[in-house]
N, C-alpha and C positions, 0 to 999 in steps of 0.2 A: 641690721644695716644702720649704718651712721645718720642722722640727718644733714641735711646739708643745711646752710647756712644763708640767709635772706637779709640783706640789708635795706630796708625801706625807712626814705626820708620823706617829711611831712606826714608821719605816722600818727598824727597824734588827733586825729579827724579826717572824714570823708571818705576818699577814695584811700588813701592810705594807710588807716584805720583797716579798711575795708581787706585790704589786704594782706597785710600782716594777719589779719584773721584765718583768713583764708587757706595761708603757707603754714599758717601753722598747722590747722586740721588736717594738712596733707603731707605733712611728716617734714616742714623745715623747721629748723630752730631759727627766730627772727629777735635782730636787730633794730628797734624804732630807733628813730632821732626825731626830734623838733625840739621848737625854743619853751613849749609848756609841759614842762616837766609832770606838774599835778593831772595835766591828758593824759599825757602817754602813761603816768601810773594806771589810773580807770583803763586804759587799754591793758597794759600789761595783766591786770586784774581779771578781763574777760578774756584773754589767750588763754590764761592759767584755769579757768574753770569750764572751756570748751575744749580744751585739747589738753596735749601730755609733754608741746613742745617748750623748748626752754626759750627763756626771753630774758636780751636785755637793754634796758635804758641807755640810751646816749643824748642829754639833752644839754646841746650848744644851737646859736646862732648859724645856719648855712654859709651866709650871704659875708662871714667874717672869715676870712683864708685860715686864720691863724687857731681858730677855736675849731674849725673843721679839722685842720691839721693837725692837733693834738688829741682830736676826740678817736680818730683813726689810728692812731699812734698809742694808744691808751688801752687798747683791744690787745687782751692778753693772750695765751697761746691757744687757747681752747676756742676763741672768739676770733681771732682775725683773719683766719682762708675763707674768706668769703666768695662764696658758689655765683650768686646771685645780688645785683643791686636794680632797686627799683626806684627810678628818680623821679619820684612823685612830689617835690616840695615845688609848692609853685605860688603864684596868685595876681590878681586883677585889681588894681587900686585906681575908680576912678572912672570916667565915662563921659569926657567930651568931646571936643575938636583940641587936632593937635596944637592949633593957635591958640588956645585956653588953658591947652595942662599946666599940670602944679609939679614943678622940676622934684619936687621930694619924691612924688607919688611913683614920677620918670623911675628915679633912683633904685626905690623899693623894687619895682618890677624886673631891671635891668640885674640889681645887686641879689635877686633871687633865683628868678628864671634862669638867668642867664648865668651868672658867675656860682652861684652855688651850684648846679649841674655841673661846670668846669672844674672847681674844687674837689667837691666829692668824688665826682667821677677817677680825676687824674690820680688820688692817693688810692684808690680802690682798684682802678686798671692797673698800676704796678704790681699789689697781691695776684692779680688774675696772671701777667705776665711770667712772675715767676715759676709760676703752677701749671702755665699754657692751657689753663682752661679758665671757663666764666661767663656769664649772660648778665651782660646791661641794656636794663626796659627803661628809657625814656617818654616819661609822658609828655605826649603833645598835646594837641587841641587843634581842632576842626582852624581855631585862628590862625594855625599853622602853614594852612592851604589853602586861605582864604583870607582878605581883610573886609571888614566890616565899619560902616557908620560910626566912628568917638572910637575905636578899637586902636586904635594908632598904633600907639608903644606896647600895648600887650601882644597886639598881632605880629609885632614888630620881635619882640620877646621870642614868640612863641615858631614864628619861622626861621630865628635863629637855631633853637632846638633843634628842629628840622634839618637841616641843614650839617649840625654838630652832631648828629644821629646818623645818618647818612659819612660825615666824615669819619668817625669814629668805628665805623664799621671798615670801613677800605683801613684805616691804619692797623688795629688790632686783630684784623683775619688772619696774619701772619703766626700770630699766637696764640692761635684757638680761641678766640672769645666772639663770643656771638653779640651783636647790636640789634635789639628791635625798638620798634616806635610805637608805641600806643597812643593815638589818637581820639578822645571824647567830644563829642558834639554835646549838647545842653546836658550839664547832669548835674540835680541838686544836691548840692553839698553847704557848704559855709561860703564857697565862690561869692556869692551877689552878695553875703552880708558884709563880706571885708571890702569887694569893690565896692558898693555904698557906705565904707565905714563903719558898718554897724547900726545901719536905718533897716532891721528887720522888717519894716512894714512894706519899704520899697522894693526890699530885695525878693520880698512872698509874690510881689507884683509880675515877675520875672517867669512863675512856674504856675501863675493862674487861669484855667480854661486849657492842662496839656498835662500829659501824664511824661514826663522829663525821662532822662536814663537817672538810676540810681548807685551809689557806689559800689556795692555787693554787683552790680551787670560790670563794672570796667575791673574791679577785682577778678572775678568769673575768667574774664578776656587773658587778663593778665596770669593767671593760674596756666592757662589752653599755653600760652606764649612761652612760660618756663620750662614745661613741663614736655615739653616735643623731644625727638628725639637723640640722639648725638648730630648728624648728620642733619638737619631741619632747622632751620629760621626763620622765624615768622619776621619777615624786615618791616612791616610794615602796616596796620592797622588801624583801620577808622572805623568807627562806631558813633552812630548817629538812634537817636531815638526814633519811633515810624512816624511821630507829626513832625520833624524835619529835615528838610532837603538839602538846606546848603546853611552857611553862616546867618543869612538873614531871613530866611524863607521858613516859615514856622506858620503850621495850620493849627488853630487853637480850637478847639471841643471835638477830638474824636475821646 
């Protein structure tokens, strides 16, 4: 039996990491993408010695239409029916009031979240179309369904997903392509060190006195979500850790 084909971007850490791991011990062959080429090598390198599936590099920029466009375009015959895309490239730059933010940080979030899921998505739903089959997982976040305190533009980000998830499903039902939503409440990754910049010390502050979700649980999720059967959708999934209840409600020392 052929493998089928797993396109995961923001591969190259975290949850995305976590899951290209994951499709691959389960007989996909996976496609990483992100902008840190020498990551996703060290990834490609532990697919290769825990499984038997095949891997390969796509390292451009998301959030750039035009290097998206070409890295999809690039995918030779053996690589580009792709079964499966998982739009895990995301991030959180930043954490104040919206009268305070830093228009870059706006940018970043907007030019990622947002526009690179439209990008990739759009040149990937065509292969699907043509094939009349295909499963796109969009990762949300609990800020999806919920805003929070200084969350402004990421909550703002991340409900547009929502949203584009939901839409993307009513357009592409006619073609056989399946849309689901994966949704994470708190899970440590690199998240709080890139919204703080890179102040590790602050961002440890974030997951101290609480046992968080971790990527290998939203990988797990997302394995259940592919993996269902012709006729099944999972449209929709949130996943919260058990010390929390909503965006800001978090009991710290069980």
């Amino acid at each position: 039996m052929t493998n089928k084909i797993a396109l995961i971007t923001g591969a190259s850490s975290g949850i995305g990491e976590a899951t290209a791991l994951i499709l691959a011990k389960n007989n996909y062959n996976v496609i990483i993408t992100g902008r840190r080429e020498s990551k996703l090598k060290e990834v490609e390198k532990k697919i290769s010695l825990e499984s038997d599936s095949q891997v390969l590099i796509l390292s451009f920029d998301i959030s750039n239409q035009v290097s998206c466009e070409k890295a999809i375009d690039s995918l030779s015959e053996k690589w580009k029916n792709i079964d499966v895309l998982i739009n895990n490239a995301g991030l959180a730059v930043g954490l104040s009031t919206f009268q305070d933010g830093i228009v870059d940080d706006w940018e970043r979030m907007i030019d990622t979240n947002i526009k690179g899921l439209l990008y990739i998505s759009r040149k990937v739903s065509e292969i699907m179309i043509a094939r009349k089959t295909g499963h796109i997982v969009n990762i949300g976040s609990i800020a999806g369904k919920e805003v929070y305190p200084n969350g402004n533009i990421y909550c703002a980000t991340k409900h547009a997903v929502e949203a584009l998830t939901k839409a993307m499903r009513i357009d592409l039902l006619p073609h056989g392509i399946k849309v689901s939503g994966v949704c994470p409440g708190m899970v440590e990754t690199e998240f709080s060190v890139v919204r703080f910049k890179g102040d590790e010390e602050k961002a440890s502050k974030v997951y101290q006195g609480l046992t968080p979700l971790y990527a290998e649980d939203i990988a797990e999720v997302i394995l259940f979500v592919v993996s269902r059967p012709p006729h099944v959708n999972i449209n929709d999934i949130l996943v919260m850790p058990t010390i929390q209840a909503s965006s800001t409600v978090v009991f710290r020392g069980l």
